[in-house]
C-alpha positions, 0 to 999 in steps of 0.5 A: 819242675821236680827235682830229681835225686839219684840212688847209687847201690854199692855193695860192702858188707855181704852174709854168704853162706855155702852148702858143700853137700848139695848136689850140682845143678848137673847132677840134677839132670839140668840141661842147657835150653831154657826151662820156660821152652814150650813143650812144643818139642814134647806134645803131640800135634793138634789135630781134628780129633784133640784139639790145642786147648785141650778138648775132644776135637770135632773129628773125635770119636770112641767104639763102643762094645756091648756085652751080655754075659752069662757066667756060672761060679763052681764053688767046690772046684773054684772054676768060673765058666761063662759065655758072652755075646759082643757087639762092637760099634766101629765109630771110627773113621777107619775100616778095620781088618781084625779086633782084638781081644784081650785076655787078661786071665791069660798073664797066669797060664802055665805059658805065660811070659810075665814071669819069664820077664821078672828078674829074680834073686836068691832067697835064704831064707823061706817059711816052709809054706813059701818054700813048698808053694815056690819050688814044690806045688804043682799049680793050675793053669790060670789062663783062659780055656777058650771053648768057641769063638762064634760069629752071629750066625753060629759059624766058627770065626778065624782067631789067634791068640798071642799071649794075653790078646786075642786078635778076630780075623774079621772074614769081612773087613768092618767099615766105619759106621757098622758093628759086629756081633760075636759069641765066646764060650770059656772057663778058667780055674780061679785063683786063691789070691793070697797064694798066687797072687792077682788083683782077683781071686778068692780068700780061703777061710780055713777056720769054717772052710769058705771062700769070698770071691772078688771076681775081676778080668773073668771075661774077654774084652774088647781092647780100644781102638783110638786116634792115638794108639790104633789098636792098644793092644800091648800085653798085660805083663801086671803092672800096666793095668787097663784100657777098656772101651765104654759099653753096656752090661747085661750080665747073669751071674749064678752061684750057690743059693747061699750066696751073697752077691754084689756087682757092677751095675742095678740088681734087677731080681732084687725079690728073687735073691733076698728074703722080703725082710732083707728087701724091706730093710734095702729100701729103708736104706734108700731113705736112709741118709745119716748112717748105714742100714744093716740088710743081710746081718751078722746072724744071717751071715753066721747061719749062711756059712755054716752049710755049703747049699747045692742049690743055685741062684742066678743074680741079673744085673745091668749096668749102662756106660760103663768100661768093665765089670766086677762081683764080689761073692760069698756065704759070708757077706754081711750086707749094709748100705746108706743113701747118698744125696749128690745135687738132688740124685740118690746114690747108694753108697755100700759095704759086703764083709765077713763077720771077721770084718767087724766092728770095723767095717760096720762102723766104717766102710759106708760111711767112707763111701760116701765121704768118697763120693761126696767129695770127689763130686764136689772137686769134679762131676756129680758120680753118675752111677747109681752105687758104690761098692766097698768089698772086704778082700784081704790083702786087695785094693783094687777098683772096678765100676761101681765096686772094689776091694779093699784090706783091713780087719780087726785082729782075731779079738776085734781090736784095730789098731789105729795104722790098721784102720787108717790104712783101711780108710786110705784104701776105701777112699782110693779105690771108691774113688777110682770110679772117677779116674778112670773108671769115667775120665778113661785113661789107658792105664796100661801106657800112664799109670800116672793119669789115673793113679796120681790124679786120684791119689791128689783127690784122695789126698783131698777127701782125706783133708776133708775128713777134718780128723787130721788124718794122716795121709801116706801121700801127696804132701810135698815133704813126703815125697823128699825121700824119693827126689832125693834118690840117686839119679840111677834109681828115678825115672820120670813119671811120663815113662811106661807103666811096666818100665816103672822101677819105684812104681808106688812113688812115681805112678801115685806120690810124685805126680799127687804131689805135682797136683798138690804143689799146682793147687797150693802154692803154683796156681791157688785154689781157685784157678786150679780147681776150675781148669781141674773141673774143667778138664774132668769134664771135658773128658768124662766118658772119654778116653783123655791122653796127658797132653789133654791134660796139660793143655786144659789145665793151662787153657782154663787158667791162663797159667803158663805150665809148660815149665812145670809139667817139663819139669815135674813129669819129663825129668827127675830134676830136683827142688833145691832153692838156698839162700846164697848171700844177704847183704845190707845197706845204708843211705848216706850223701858220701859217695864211697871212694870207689865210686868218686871217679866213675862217671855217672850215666845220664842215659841211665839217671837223667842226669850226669851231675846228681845230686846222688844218694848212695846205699852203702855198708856200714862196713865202709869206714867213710860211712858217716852214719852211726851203723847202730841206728835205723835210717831216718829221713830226717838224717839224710837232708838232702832226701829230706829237703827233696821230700819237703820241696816235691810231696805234699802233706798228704802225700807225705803222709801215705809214705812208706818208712823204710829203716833197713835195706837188705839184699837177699840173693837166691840160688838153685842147685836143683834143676827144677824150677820152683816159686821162691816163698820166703819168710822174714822174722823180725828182731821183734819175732814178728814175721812176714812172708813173701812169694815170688812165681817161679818166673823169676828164674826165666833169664837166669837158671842159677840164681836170683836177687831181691832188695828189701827195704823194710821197717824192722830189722831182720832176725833170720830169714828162710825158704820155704818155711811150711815144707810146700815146694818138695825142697830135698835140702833145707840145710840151705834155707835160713839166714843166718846158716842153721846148723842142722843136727847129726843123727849123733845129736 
């Protein structure tokens, strides 16, 4: 029978360190309930349609609307008219009364509400162009002029018109299972973007007189009706963007014969658009895997923009399961593209740009494309649509299916600076990469900008590691977003809060939760229980129309990794992370009990027996201690550990044994409310360092602080949390041991 020694912990000696400036656990926005409570209280209940693991449910379906659309562009006068013909599929289970139309030109009428609702400020200070275009110019109405609204057989529907929807009173209520057909004529004038803001429009050329078009939201649309909204019909005020059922597009689009146009979808009159010697060059470019194909060049460009043709050509395209529609048009536009090979598919990865575009689009765009594609395909689905757009636009980042516009020229020499051409990059990156969110996972971004937004700045944040440049990325890393967690309270909101209620709505719609994402993958989950649930949820969803609770429910479901209190945390509050290094204290191993333990009777429920024999860690403070406080622990030095060790273990056994020489315990405290895993670094007296992780779990009993005993084989130097800046920790003036006296702005 072995014989059985006790070790009693008595603690003397302490290293406590405190942070006068660190905000209150209160002011953090901690509550009282406990932040591992499942989000029950916060989810929206299972059901047939959205099931609790995450997934579309039996009983889940989605309308569809079909369009054909033929529209004509008036150069001179920058007025876009069009017809269209829309059916709509009712594949719900509800019988509908009305549809509704959304008419998002409608933000810029003259009648508009948006600027009703914007809070304004004096300004003193004004060029004399924004003073002129401020309070003097009299401007166009922007807004839709609808011509008809025709039911199938010709005869005028009953309709009405709130703002920027349109409500079709269906004479018939439309039962499910049957579909609708009904025609819109319309015309609106086209703003000049740079002057009057919008995410389309045109760009003024003034130096040769041309325009380049970026044509977006030109068409009624059908708004969506789900299991979760009914109809979402809440007005566009320009912040929420959109939400947009899936459907197909057969579209006709005419501009002056001069032209160059791209747009959402296959190009079908290839032949009639472009000269044979521009066809030849597109289909070498469909073989072409390494660089970009120049089609239409810089010399047939220049030749383009120097006459104004008063002919016309009629592009037709036709694109397949696709929510919107976008086109880029202008005399101006270079043409190169490039084939991409994704799993055995060809995509066409490609760039329209104005002279004033190059070196820098011709040497870059492309090949940012299909990075783009490359790598989110990899991280998701393989892209499911034949191209890839990238437009030149000025001032512009914005996405639609199979294209996008984007900022960053050279200056007026060709010279790009490196921010210039960073910045383009980021952008070309993000919004190629919008096809994937939400584009394809259909999120309704007019209710959470985060869903689309945050996920792809995390995928954008990732293809831009990829790059293997060391490229500078604006957001997504945990320590680029400190400035905002670090705001007053007043000035956050979190990120599952309303897409036109967003105050900061750079930090808190694309960094905050991008770096959620990131924190999940790098430090919370790893990379291989992340990336799974994240492939899991993108494929889930591709094609529908996922909400935030399927989200969090597939990315836990797909990984057995309890996030209800991250997500709690992270997307429900501002709580932020603080976690400091409150108090280390050391021990040593001596047979003396220390005098304050002599009369304290021992529990034998506890140790098994009530008279030892007992070891004690003690410090060497205590001046019984008879242990030189100078050298490590030994196991020959305390017999009674020795004799214990030589009687019970077997050589082989002794041999496989540890050899602690120093004691240490090291406790943790939270003075932010969100909750977070410790990750701590030892260096040694030596200057060797050793790294220790422990899940966020630890705080479950006890939301304030935490305690963890080290015994190890050298002597501790300093220690630190979080050393490689991966938790979003606002402070770090309490995260070393011994206290590190941070530097003044003086110093």
């Amino acid at each position: 029978m072995k014989k059985i020694i006790v070790l009693l912990i008595f603690p003397l000696l302490s290293f406590a360190q405190t942070n006068p400036t660190t905000p209150s656990v209160k002011e953090s926005g901690k509550v009282d309930s406990n932040k591992f409570n499942q989000m029950y209280d916060l989810l929206a209940t299972p059901n047939m349609f959205r099931t609790a693991s995450g997934a579309p449910g039996p009983a889940y379906y989605q309308q569809k609307a079909d369009y054909k659309i033929d529209i004509e562009l008036d150069d001179k006068n920058s007025r876009l008219s069009g017809s269209e013909t829309i059916t709509y599929y009712n594949n719900s289970p509800d019988t509908l009364e009305y549809l509704w139309v959304q008419l998002d030109q409608n933000q810029a009428a003259k009648n508009s509400q948006s600027p009703l609702a914007e809070n304004q400020r004096t300004q003193e200070v004004f060029t004399p162009n924004n003073f002129a275009n401020k309070f003097l110019k009299q401007g166009l109405d922007r807004g839709f002029n609808i011509e008809y609204l025709k039911d199938a057989k010709g005869n005028a529907m009953s309709y009405s018109i709130n703002h920027t929807m349109m409500r079709i009173n269906l004479a018939v209520p439309m039962k499910p299972g049957e579909k609708v057909s009904f025609s819109i004529k319309w015309w609106y004038n086209i703003n000049n973007y740079q002057q009057d803001g919008g995410r389309s429009g045109y760009e003024l050329f003034e130096k040769d007189g041309n325009k380049l078009y970026v044509i977006a939201q030109f068409y009624p649309r059908m708004a969506v009706y789900n299991d979760v909204e009914g109809w979402q019909n809440m007005q566009f005020w320009g912040s929420g963007e959109f939400t947009l059922p899936f459907g197909d597009f057969d579209v006709n689009i005419t501009v002056p014969a001069d032209h160059v146009l791209n747009a959402t979808g296959e190009l079908l009159n290839r032949n009639e658009v472009f000269t044979s010697a521009q066809v030849k060059r597109y289909e070498l470019a469909q073989k072409t895997f390494d660089k970009p194909i120049v089609i239409v060049t810089q010399a047939e460009a220049e030749n383009s923009e120097k006459g104004f043709s008063d002919q016309k050509k009629t592009w037709k395209f036709s694109a397949k399961n696709v929510r919107d529609f976008g086109i880029a048009t202008s005399r101006k536009f270079i043409y190169d593209a490039m084939a991409v090979q994704l799993n055995g598919k060809i995509v066409m990865a490609e760039s329209v740009y104005p002279k004033e575009g190059n070196p820098l689009w011709g040497e870059t765009s492309t090949l940012m494309v299909a990075h783009t594609l490359r790598s989110y395909s990899s991280h998701t689905f393989d892209y499911p649509y034949p191209k890839a757009v990238s437009v030149s636009a000025a001032d512009q980042g914005m996405e639609y299916p199979m294209i996008c516009w984007n900022f960053g020229r050279p200056d007026e020499n060709g010279v790009t600076s490196t921010q210039i051409k960073n910045g383009m990059i980021g952008v070309i990156i993000h919004e190629v990469g919008h096809n994937f969110f939400p584009m394809i996972v259909n999120s309704d971004e007019r209710q959470w900008s985060w869903m689309d937004e945050g996920l792809n700045t995390f995928m954008q944040y990732m293809a831009q590691e990829e790059l293997g440049t060391n490229f500078p990325s604006r957001r997504g890393s945990p320590k680029g977003i400190v400035p905002y967690m670090s705001s007053e309270q007043s000035e956050l909101e979190p990120i599952m809060s309303n897409s036109e209620s967003l105050i900061d709505f750079g930090n808190n719609a694309y960094a905050k939760p991008a770096t959620g994402l990131n924190i999940l993958r790098e430090t919370i989950m790893g990379r291989e229980l992340f990336d799974y649930a994240f492939k899991i949820y993108a494929n889930r969803w591709k094609f529908k129309h996922p909400t935030p609770e399927d989200f969090f429910r597939t990315m836990e479901d797909a990984s057995a990794v309890d996030l209800d209190w991250f997500f709690r945390g992270w997307f429900y509050t501002t709580d932020f992370v603080d976690i400091g290094i409150k108090e280390v204290k050391q021990y040593y191993v001596t047979e003396t009990p220390p005098t304050a333990l002599k009369d304290i009777k021992i529990s034998k429920r506890r140790f098994g027996t009530e008279n030892g024999p007992y070891l004690y860690l003690v410090s060497d403070k205590n001046s019984e201690l008879s242990t030189d406080k100078n050298q490590p622990f030994q196991l020959d030095s305390v017999k009674l550990l020795s004799d214990y060790v030589a009687q019970n273990f077997t050589e082989a056994e002794k041999a496989t044994m540890k050899t602690p020489k120093y004691f240490y315990e090291v406790e943790f405290n939270k003075p932010g409310g969100m909750l977070m895993p410790i990750i701590v670094e030892f260096t040694y007296e030596d200057n060797t360092k050793e790294n220790f992780k422990f899940p966020a779990q630890i705080w479950r009993k006890n939301n304030e602080t935490a305690k963890r005993v080290f015994a190890t084989e050298k002597a501790i130097k300093t220690i630190q949390i979080d050393p490689k800046l991966e938790t979003a920790d606002i402070d770090v003036t309490n995260n070393t041991w011994p206290k590190v006296e941070a530097k003044s702005k003086f110093d």
